[in-house]
C-alpha positions in Angstrom: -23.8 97.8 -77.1 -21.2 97.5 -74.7 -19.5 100.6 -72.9 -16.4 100.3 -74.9 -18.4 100.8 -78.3 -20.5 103.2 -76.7 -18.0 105.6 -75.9 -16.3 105.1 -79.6 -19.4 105.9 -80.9 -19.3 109.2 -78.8 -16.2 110.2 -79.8 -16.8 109.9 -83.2 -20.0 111.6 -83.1 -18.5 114.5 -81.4 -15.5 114.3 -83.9 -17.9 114.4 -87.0 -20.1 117.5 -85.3 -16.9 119.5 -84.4 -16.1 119.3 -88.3 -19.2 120.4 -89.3 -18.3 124.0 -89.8 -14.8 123.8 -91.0 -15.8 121.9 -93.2 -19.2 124.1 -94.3 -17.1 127.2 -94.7 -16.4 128.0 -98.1 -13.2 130.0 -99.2 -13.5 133.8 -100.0 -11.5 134.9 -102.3 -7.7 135.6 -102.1 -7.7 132.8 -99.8 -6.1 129.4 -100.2 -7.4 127.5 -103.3 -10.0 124.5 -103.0 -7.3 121.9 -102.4 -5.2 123.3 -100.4 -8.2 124.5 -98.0 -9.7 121.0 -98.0 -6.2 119.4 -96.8 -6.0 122.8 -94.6 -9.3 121.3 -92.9 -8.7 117.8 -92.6 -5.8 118.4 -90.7 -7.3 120.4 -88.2 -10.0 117.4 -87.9 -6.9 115.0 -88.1 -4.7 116.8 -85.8 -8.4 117.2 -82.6 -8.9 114.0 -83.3 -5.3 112.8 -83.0 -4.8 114.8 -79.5 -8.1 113.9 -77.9 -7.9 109.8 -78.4 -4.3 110.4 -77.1 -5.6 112.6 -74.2 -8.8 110.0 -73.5 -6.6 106.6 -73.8 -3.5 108.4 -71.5 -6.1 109.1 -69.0 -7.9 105.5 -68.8 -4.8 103.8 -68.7 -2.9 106.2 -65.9 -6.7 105.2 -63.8 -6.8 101.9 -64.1 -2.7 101.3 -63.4 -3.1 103.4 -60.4 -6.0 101.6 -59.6 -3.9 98.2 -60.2 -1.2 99.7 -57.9 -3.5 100.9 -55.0 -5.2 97.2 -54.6 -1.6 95.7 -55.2 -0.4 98.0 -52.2 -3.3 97.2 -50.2 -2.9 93.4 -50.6 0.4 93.4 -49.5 2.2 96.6 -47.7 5.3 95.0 -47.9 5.6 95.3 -51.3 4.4 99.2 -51.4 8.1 100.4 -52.9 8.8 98.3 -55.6 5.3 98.7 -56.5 5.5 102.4 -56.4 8.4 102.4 -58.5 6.9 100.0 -61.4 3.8 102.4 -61.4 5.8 105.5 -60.9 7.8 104.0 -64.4 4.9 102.9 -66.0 2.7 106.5 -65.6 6.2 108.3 -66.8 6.1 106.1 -70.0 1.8 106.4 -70.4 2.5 110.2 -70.7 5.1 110.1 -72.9 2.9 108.7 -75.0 0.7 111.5 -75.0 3.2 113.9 -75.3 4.5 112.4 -78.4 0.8 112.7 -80.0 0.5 116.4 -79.0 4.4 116.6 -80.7 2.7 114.7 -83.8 -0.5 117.3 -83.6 1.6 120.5 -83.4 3.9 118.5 -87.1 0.6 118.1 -88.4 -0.8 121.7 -87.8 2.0 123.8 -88.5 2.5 122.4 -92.2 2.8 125.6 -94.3 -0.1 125.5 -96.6 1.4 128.3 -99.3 4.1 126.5 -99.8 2.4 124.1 -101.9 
């Protein structure tokens, strides 16, 4: 297996253990009916799941383009600014990415289940 598989398979290990319980629990009554409880719990899964392979992929790409940047710079001082502004540019748009996955998490989390 190589690291990259490795890791997915992590993940989704720890994804499928963190569901356990929600999804175990059973409804007592007066609660939200079968359905709706189900969908309730899928999204929590959805929404963790959604956040955290944001959170992971933001965070290896931000290392390796600093990474990128810092041997660039080191290679040739003379090009330090413009590199530090393409990096700069490029780290600005990587977490905007992940900001628009916790955006999407919070849409999918605060759907009013009653309302159904």
């Amino acid at each position: 297996m190589t690291t990259k598989s490795k890791i997915l398979a992590l993940t989704a290990l720890f994804i499928l253990l963190a569901a356990a319980p929600a999804l175990a629990q059973e409804a007592a009554s007066g609660e939200l009916t079968d359905n709706k409880a189900s969908l309730f719990k899928w999204s929590l899964i959805i929404g963790a799941a959604v956040i955290t392979l944001a959170a992971a992929a933001g965070a290896f790409c931000q290392a390796k383009a600093i990474s990128a940047a810092v041997e660039g710079i080191s290679r040739n001082p003379a090009a330090a600014p413009h590199i530090r502004f393409i990096i700069l540019l490029g780290l600005i748009l990587i977490e905007t990415l992940v900001i628009y996955a916790l955006l999407v998490t919070f849409i999918i989390l605060m759907v009013k289940w009653g309302s159904y």
